[in-house]
C-alpha positions, -999 to +999 in steps of 0.1 A: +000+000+000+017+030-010+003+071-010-011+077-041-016+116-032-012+147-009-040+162-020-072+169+003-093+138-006-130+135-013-147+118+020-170+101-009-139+084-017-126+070+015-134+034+027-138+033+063-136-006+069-128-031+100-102-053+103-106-085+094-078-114+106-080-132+070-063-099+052-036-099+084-008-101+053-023-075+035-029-050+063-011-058+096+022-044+075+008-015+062-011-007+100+028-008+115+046+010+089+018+041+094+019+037+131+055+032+134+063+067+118+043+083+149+056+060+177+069+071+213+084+036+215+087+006+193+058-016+192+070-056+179+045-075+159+032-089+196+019-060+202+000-054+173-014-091+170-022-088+210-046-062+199-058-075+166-061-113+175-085-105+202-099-074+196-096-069+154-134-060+154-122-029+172-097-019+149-110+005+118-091+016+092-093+047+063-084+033+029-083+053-004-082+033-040-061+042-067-082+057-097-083+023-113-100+005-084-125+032-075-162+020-081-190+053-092-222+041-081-235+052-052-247+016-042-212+003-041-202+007-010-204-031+003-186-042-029-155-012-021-152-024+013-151-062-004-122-053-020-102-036+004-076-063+000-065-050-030-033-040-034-042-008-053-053+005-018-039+034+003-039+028+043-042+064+051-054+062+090-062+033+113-071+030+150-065+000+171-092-008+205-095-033+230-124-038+255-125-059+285-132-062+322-110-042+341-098-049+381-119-019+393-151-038+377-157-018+348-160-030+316-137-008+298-123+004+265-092+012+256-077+034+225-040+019+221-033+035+189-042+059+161-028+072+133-034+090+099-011+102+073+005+131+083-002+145+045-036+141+049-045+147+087-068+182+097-097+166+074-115+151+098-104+114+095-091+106+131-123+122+145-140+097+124-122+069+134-121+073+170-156+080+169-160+046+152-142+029+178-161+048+203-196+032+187-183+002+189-172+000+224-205+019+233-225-010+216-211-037+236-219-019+269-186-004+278-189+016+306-156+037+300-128+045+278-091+058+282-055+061+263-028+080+271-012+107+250+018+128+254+014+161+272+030+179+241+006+163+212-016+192+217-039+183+182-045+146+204-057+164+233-079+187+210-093+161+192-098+137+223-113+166+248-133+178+221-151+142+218-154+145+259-124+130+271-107+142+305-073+144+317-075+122+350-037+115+355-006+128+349+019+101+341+060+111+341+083+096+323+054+068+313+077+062+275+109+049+268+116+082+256+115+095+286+082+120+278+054+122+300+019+112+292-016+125+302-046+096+308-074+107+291-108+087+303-148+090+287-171+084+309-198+064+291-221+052+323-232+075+354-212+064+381-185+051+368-164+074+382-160+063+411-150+028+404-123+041+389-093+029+398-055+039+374-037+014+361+002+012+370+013+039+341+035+015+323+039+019+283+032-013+259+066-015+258+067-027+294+038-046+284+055-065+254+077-077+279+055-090+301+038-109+268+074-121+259+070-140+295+043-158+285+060-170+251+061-208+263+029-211+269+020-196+231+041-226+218+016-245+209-002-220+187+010-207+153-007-171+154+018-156+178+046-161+157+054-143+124 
């Protein structure tokens, strides 16, 4: 998948589609060479396919065909997204979810990554896309959702507060990189405040090595290796 264009593109044109774990060849390289570019520490493929094994209906992607590939009628939607495999198609944006039961007893979601061309961000795609991921958390009952952002991406902060997210923790030094992080939580259910309860501020680097620990019991399964 390679840009086709730095242009401002037609929102008509762009395929908003969920990842699906029978393309993984096709997308999971394209989703870490975009996320990569933005990283505050380096992500292996175990982190991606902890995400996307478990949790690839909460992963959405932007992808924008070539001229060759691009269907005109207006009922062709279904058929586009069909063919988002093909190779003719742009990854311009993706954002990665989980959602699961978390030790204060909420049911919470979680925004570990997200990421759009930097040629082709201000247009409204990340909105979109977190939005997406905040339907879909929304409709299976999540009662909450948080990420973490550095305290110097100012356009992430804008774009998460202005969706409702608060900062409810300052966490120092949480990347390799030594930068600091805000948490950033949504509060989807009344009372859910107060069930609250932070988790121990460590990056996904930290956990990738906590993952790595649990190789020998993976053995036996294929997926987790590439």
């Amino acid at each position: 998948m390679s840009a086709s264009t730095n242009a401002p593109l037609k929102a008509d044109a762009l395929q908003y589609v969920q990842y699906h774990g029978s393309k993984e060849e096709t997308y999971l390289p394209a989703i870490r060479q975009l996320i990569s570019k933005d990283l505050s520490e380096p992500y292996s493929i175990y982190v991606y396919r902890y995400f996307l094994y478990q949790w690839g209906d909460l992963c959405y992607m932007v992808l924008f065909p070539s001229p060759s590939s691009s269907l005109t009628s207006s009922n062709s939607m279904l058929i586009r997204m069909t063919q988002a495999h093909d190779s003719s198609q742009t990854l311009i944006g993706v954002v990665v979810s989980k959602l699961e039961p978390h030790r204060s007893g909420t049911f919470r979601g979680y925004i570990a990554m997200l990421a759009v061309q930097e040629s082709h961000r201000g247009q409204g795609i990340a909105t979109k896309l977190v939005c997406m991921a905040i339907d879909a958390m929304k409709a299976r009952d999540a009662d909450e959702i948080v990420l973490e952002t550095e305290v110097s991406n100012t356009a992430s902060l804008k774009l998460y507060e202005r969706l409702g997210f608060l900062r409810s923790k300052r966490l120092h030094r949480y990347y390799l990189n030594g930068n600091t992080a805000f948490r950033l939580v949504l509060y989807l259910k009344e009372g859910t405040a107060s069930k609250r309860a932070d988790g121990d501020g460590r990056g996904y680097a930290a956990m990738e090595n906590e993952m790595m620990g649990r190789r020998e019991g993976m053995m036996g399964d294929d997926r987790f290796y590439p």
